[in-house]
N, C-alpha and C positions, 0 to 999 in steps of 0.2 A: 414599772416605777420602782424606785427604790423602797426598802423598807426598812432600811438602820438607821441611826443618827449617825451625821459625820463626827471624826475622831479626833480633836486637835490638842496637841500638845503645846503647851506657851514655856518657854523658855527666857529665863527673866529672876533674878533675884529680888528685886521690888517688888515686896509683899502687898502692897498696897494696889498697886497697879495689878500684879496679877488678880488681885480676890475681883478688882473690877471687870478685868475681861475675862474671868471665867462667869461672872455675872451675867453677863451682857451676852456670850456665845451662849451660855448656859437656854436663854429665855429664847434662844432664836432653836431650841432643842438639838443644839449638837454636845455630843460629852465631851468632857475639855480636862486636862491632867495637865498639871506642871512639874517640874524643874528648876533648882535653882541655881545650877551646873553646868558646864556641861559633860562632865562626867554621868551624871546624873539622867543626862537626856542623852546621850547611847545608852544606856541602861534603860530606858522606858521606850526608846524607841525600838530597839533592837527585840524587846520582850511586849510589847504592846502594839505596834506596825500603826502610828497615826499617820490618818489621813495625809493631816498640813500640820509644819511646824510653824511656832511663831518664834521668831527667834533674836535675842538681844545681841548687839554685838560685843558689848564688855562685860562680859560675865567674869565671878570669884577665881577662874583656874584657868581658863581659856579664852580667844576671841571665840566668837559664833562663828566668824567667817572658816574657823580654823575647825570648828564642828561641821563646816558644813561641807569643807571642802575636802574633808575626811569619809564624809555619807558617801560622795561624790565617787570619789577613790576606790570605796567599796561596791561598787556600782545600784549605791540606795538611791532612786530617783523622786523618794517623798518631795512634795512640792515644800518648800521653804519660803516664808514670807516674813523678811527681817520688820522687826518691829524695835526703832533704837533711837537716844537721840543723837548719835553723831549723824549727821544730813549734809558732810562737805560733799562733795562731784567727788573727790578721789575714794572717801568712804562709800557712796552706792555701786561707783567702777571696782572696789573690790566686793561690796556684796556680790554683784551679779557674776564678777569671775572666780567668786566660792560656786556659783551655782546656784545662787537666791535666785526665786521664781518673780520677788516685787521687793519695794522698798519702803514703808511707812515711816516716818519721821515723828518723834516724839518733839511737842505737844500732838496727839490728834485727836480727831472727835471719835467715840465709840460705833457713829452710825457708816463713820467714813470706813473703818477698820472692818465692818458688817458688809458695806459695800464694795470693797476689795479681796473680798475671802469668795463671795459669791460668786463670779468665774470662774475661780479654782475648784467650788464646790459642784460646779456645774460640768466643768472639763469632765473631774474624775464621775461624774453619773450618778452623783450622792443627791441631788438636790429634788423637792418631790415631785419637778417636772421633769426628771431623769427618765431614760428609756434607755437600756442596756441589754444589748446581745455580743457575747464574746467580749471582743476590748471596742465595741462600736460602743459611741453615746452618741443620742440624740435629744436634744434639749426640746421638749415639746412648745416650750414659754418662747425662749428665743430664736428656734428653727436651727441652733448650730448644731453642728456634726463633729467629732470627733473620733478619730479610731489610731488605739494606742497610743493615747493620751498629746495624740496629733492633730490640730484644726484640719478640718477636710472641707475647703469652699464647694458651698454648690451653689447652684439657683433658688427660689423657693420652690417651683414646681420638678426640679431634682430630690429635691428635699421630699415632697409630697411622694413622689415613687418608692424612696427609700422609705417613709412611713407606711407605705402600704407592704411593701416585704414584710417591713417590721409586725404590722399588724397579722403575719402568717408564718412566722418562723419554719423554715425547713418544708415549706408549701409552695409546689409550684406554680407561679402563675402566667396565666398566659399575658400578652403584651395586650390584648381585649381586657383582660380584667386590670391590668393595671392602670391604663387608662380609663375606666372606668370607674374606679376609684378617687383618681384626680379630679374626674367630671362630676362627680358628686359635690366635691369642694368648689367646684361653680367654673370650671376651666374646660372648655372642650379642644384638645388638640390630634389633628391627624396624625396617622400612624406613621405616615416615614419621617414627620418630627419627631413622634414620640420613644423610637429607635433609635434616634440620634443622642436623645437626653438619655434613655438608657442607658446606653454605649455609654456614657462621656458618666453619668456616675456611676456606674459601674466599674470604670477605669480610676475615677477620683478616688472613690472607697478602699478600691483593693492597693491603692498604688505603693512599693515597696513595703506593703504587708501580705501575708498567708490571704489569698483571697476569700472574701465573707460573699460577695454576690458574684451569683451566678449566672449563664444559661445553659441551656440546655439544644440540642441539635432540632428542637419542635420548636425553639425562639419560645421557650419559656422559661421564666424570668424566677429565681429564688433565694433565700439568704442562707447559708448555712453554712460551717464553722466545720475546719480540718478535723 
């Protein structure tokens, strides 16, 4: 499970509106630093590494979009979640081809802005139902999967095998004890299915990453990290 608070930066010269949403982030226990620049925010970003930007797009010396498509450039993949009022279709078509991660729209509600960070906080493994090995997350609350900061679809009883790796990092298990595992969470499935579901997230997982699950030449089954 995690144990830091998420990091967010709000970028935003409206003093007003920022003292609110650092309020509001503040109580849900993530640390939150501002910006009222975006000179300013390469400068905190670059020397502080937050999580998630929030980010305005008409800032005193810069668009945001022009901050972001600069991170971009640099190959900074912090997730970006513009927070602005210009809300035409052509302004969020250039948020998203700066490399904004979402698009909030000012007016909004503070519970709306709480509930659009929390995927992002969930992706990266910050969140306290986070479960992280290597660049894997597994979201215990949701069941999603993530590795390198990439959706990885499974099934839930895919899901449930990769929780039992996870439950043993670097331990190998035999394909009896994994499903055995599952069978506890109230599911009994036979074994040339349950080699099949192996195989297929074992392929989801590893797929165009350093492979995290393995087996082994005895058909046992384990997680572990180049």
């Amino acid at each position: 499970m995690t144990s830091r608070p998420v990091r967010i930066l709000v970028v935003d010269e409206e003093e007003p509106l920022t003292d609110i949403v650092s309020m509001t982030l503040g109580l849900e226990g993530w640390d939150v630093a501002v910006a009222r620049d975006g000179a300013s925010a390469f400068d905190l970003i670059a020397s502080g590494a937050p999580d998630i930007v929030l980010m305005d797009v008409t800032l005193p010396d810069m668009r945001g979009t022009e901050v972001v498509a600069a991170l971009r450039a640099e190959g900074n993949a912090v997730p970006v979640v513009f927070l602005t009022g210009r809300a035409s279709l052509e302004d969020r078509m250039d948020g998203f081809a700066a490399g904004g991660d979402d698009y909030v729209t000012k007016p909004f509600s503070l519970d709306e802005l709480v509930d659009r960070l929390n995927p992002v906080v969930r992706r990266l493994g910050l969140a306290p139902s986070s479960r992280r090995y290597a660049d894997l997350v597994l979201d215990e609350v949701t069941a999603e999967v993530w590795r390198a900061d990439e959706r990885v679809v499974l099934t839930p009883m895919e899901v449930e095998m990769l929780r039992a790796l996870l439950d043993q990092p670097g331990t190998t298990l035999s394909l009896g004890q994994v499903l055995r595992a599952v069978m506890v969470r109230g599911v009994r499935i036979p074994r040339e299915i349950g080699v099949r579901m192996l195989e297929r997230m074992r392929s989801a997982v590893n797929a165009g990453q350093p492979p995290l699950v393995h087996v082994d030449a005895r058909d046992g089954w384990f997680l572990a990290a180049a």
